[in-house]
Structures are given as C-alpha cells and as structure tokens.
N, C-alpha and C positions, 0 to 999 in steps of 0.2 A: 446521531442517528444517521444512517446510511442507507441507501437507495439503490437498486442494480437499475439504470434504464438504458437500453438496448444495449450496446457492448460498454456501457462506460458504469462508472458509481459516481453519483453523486451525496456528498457527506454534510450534513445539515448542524451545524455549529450552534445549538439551542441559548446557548449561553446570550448569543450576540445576532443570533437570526443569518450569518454568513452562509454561504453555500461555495462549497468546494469540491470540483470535479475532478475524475479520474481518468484517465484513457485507459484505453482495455489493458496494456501491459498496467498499468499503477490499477487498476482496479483487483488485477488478480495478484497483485502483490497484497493489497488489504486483504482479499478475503482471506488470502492461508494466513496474514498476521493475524485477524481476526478467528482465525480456528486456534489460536493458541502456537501456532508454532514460532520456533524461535526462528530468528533471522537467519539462523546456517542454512535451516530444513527451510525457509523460503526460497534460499537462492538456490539450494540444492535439486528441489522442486519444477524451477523454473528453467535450470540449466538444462533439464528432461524436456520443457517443452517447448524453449525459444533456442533461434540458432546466434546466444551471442556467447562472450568470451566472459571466463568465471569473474575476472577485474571490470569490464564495465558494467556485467550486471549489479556486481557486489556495490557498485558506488551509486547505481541507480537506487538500491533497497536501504543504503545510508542517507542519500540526499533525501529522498519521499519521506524516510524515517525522523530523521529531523523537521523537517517541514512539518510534518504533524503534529512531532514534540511541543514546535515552536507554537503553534496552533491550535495548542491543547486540545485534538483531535484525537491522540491516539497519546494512551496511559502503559507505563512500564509495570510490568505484577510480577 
C-alpha cells in the first residue's frame, strides 16, 4: 500500500506493518513503475524532467529497484 503525502510517498509493508519512505525524486520513480512502465521508459521519462546525466539516474532507478525487490515492496510481472 502506498501513500503520496506532500512531495514524498510513503509505502506501508502489510506483511510486516514497516513503513518506507520516498523522497520526491524515488517517489516519482514509483509512480511511473507503478503505471506499468518498464524501467527504460522510467528513466527515459525522468531524463525529460530532471537535469541529471542518463548513468547516474539509471543507477539511481537500479538501486531503489532493488531495494524494493529486497523489500518485497515492489513485484516483477
């Protein structure tokens, strides 16, 4: 379960009652992973609307991506 409150998301771990926050860049990373898009069209996405470089975003959207894996927050379909 996930939450937008004010620029961040907070993500509610049901399983285990944890709570895990976003900051406004890793929040707008969830929502486009949560529209379904794949990780290219995320970073592809975000390259239009932040001014960083395609390698550190791309490690940013692997590290978060993992972390969730590990987290079992966020499921591969």
């Amino acid at each position: 379960m996930a939450r937008t409150v004010g620029d961040e998301t907070v993500i509610l771990d049901l399983a285990n009652g944890t709570y895990y926050g976003l900051d406004p860049v890793g929040a707008r990373m969830w929502q486009l992973m949560s529209e379904g898009n794949s990780l290219s069209a995320v970073c592809e996405t975000m390259l239009d609307e932040y001014d960083v470089t395609r390698e550190a975003l791309a490690d940013d959207i692997l590290r978060l991506t993992d972390e969730l894996l590990t987290k079992g927050l966020l499921v591969v379909t």
